[in-house]
N, C-alpha and C positions, 0 to 999 in steps of 0.2 A: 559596544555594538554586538548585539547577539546574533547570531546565525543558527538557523535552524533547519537540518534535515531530514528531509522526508523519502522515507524508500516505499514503493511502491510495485506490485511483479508487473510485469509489461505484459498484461495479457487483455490487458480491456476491461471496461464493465458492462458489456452489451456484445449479444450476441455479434460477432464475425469483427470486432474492436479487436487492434493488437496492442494497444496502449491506451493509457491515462487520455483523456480529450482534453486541448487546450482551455477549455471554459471549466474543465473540472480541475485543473493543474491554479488557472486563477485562482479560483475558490478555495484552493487550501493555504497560496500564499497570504490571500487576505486572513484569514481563519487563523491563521498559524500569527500573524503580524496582528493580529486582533487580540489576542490571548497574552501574548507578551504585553501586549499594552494594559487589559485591562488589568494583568497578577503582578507585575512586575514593574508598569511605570513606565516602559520603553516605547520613545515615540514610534513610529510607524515607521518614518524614512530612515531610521538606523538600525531598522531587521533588516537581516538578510535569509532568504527562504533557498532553500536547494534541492530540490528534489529531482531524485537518483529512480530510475527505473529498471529495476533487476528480473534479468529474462530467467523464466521458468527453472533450466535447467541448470540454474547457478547458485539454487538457495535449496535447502531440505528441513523437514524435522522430522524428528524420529525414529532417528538412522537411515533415514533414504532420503533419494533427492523426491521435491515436490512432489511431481504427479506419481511416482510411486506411492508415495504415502497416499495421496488421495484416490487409487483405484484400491490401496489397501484397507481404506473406509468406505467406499463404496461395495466392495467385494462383504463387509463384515454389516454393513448395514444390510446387505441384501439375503444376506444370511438369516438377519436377525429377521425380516419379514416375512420370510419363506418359511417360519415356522412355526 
């Protein structure tokens, strides 16, 4: 039986969203239990889908956490315009 996890940051995908919306968390279950099926052969009802939603300041690249790095491309992108 496969299991497959999905992380996700808990931030939304829509303006004032703090997380994944239940109709979009369906959609990757099936998606994800679709894909097994069709490369692999594995019925439907013996995936298991898990998906983990990890708040902002718990995940980083780059040497910093998240939103540091991302005001660190914001800061360099605006740089880059400004000139």
């Amino acid at each position: 039986m496969p299991i497959v996890t999905i992380q996700v940051t808990r931030e939304g995908t829509a303006p004032g969203a703090s997380s994944t919306t239940p109709e979009q968390k369906a959609a990757l279950i099936k998606g994800a239990s679709e894909l097994l099926r069709d490369v692999l052969g594995k019925p439907m009802e013996s995936t298991f889908v898990v998906i983990e939603e990890v708040d902002t300041d718990n995940w980083g690249w780059g040497g910093l956490p998240a939103l540091d790095y991302r005001k660190k491309l914001a800061a360099a992108a605006a740089s880059k315009s400004s000139r």
